[in-house]
C-alpha beads as a LAMMPS data file, in Angstrom:
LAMMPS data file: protein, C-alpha beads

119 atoms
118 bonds

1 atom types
1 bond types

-500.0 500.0 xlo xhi
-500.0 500.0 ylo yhi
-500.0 500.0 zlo zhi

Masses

1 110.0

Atoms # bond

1 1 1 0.000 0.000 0.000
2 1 1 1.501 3.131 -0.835
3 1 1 1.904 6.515 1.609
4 1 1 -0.930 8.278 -0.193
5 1 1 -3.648 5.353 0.493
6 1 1 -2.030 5.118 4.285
7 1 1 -2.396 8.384 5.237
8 1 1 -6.216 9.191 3.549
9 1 1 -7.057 5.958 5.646
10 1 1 -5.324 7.390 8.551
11 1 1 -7.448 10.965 8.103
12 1 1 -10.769 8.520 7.431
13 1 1 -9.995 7.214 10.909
14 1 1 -9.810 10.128 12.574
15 1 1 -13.066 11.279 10.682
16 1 1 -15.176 8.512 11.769
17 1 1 -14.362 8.890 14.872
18 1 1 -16.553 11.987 15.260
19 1 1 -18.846 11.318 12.621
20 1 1 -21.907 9.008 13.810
21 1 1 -25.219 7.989 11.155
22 1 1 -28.229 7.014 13.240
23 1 1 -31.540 6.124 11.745
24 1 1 -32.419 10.054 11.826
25 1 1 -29.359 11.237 10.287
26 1 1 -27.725 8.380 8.997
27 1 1 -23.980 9.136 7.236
28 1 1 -23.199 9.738 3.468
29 1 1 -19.644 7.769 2.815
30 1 1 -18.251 8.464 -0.137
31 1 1 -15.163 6.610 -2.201
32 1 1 -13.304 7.097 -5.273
33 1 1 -10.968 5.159 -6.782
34 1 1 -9.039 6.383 -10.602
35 1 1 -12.203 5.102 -12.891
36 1 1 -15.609 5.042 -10.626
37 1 1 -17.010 7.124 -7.216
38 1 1 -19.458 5.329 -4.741
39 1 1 -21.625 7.001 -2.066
40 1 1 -23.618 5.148 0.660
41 1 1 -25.674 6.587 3.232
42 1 1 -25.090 4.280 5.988
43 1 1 -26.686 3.665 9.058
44 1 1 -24.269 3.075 11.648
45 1 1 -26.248 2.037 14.733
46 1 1 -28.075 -0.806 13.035
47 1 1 -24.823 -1.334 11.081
48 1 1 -26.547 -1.329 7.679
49 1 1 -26.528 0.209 4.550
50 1 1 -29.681 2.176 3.224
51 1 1 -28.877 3.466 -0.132
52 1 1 -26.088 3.154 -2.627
53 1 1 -25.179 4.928 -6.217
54 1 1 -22.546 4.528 -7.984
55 1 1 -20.818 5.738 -11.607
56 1 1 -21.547 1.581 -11.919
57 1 1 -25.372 1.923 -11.522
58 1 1 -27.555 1.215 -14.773
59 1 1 -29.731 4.941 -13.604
60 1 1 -26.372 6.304 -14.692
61 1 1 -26.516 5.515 -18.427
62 1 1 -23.155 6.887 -19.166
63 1 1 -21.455 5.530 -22.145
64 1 1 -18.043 4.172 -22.523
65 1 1 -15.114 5.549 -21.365
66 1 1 -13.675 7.315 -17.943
67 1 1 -16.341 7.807 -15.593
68 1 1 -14.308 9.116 -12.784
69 1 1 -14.636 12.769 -13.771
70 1 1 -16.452 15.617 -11.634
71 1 1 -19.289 15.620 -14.401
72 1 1 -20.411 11.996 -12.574
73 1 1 -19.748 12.341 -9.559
74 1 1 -22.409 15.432 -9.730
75 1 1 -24.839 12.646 -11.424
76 1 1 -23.981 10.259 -9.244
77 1 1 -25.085 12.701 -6.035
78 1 1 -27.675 13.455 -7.675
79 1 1 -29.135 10.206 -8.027
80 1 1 -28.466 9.392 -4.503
81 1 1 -30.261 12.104 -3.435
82 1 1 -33.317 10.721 -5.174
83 1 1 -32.950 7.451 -3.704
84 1 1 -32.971 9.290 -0.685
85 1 1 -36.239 11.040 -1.113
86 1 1 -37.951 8.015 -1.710
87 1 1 -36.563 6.515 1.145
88 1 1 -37.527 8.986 3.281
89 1 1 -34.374 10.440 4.067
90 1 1 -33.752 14.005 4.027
91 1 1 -30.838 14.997 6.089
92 1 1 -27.177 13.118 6.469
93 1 1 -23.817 13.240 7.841
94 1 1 -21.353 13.958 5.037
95 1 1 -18.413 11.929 5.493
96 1 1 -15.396 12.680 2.973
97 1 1 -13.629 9.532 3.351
98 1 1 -10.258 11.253 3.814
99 1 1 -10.782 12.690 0.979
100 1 1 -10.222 16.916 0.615
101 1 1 -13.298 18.420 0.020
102 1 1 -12.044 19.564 -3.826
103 1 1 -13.127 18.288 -7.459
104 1 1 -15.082 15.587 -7.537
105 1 1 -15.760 15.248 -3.524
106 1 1 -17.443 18.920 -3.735
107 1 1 -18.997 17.725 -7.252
108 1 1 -20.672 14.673 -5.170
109 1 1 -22.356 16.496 -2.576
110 1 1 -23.590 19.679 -4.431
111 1 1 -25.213 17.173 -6.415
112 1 1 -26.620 15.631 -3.501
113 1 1 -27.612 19.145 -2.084
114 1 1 -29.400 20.064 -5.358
115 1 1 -30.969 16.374 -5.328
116 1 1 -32.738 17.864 -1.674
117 1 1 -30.436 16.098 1.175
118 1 1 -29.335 18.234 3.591
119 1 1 -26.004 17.970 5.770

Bonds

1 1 1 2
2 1 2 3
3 1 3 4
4 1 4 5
5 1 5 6
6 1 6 7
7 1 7 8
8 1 8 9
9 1 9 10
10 1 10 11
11 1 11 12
12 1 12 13
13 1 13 14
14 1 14 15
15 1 15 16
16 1 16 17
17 1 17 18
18 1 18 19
19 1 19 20
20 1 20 21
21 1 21 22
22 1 22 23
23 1 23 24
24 1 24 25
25 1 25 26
26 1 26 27
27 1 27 28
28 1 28 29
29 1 29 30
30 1 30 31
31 1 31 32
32 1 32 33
33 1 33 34
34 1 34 35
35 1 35 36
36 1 36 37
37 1 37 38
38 1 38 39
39 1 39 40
40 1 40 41
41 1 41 42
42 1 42 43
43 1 43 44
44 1 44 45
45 1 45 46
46 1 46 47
47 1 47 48
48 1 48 49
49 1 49 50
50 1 50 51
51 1 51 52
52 1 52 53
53 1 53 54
54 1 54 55
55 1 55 56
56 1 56 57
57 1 57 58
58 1 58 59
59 1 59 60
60 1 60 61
61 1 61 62
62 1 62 63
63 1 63 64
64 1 64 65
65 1 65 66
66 1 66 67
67 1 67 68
68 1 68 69
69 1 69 70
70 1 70 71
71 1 71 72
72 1 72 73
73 1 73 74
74 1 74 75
75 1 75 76
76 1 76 77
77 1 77 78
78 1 78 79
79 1 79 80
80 1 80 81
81 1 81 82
82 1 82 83
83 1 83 84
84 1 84 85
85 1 85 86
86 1 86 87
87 1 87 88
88 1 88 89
89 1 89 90
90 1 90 91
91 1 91 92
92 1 92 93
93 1 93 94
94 1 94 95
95 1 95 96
96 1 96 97
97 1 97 98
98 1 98 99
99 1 99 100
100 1 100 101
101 1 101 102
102 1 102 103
103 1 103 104
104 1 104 105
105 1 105 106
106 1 106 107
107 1 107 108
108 1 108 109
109 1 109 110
110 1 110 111
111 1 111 112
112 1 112 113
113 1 113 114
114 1 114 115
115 1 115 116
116 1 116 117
117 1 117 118
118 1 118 119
């Protein structure tokens, strides 16, 4: 594993140790790896996930090609958010992952805020 990885995990740690879903607010995670970006809005106390979305998801129709850009990851908050709705969720715990809150991060969850989720 190399010191990048290691020290975003590190940061993650340290994040989740304040940050707490619960079936009112339950926590947005959010990955990204070079291709794809995943959220999940999580519920920790139960220890389950709700929702999921994806640049993977078939709601995405995006053609071939790099998906990993801030374009998708707008889409892809977007879509959560309406999984939300129908869900009944409304507000969530943003958790970055480690990640900074730049590019496609910020692109994720102003999607998700113009989907209707609050954080």
């Amino acid at each position: 594993m190399n010191i990048k990885e290691t020290s975003r995990q590190k940061r993650h740690a340290r994040i989740r140790k304040k940050v707490l879903g619960t079936s009112e607010r339950p926590r947005l995670c959010v990955y990204k790896s070079l291709n794809n970006i995943y959220a999940q809005i999580i519920d920790d106390i139960k220890g389950t996930t709700l929702i999921s979305a994806s640049t993977l998801d078939k709601e995405m129709k995006i053609g071939e090609g790099h998906k990993g850009n801030a374009d998708n990851a707008k889409k892809t908050g977007q879509l959560l958010a309406v999984k939300a709705s129908k869900a009944g969720i409304k507000r969530v715990v943003f958790d970055r992952g480690g990640y900074r809150y730049h590019g496609r991060i910020k692109a994720l969850a102003d999607g998700a805020r113009e989907g209707g989720l609050e954080f």
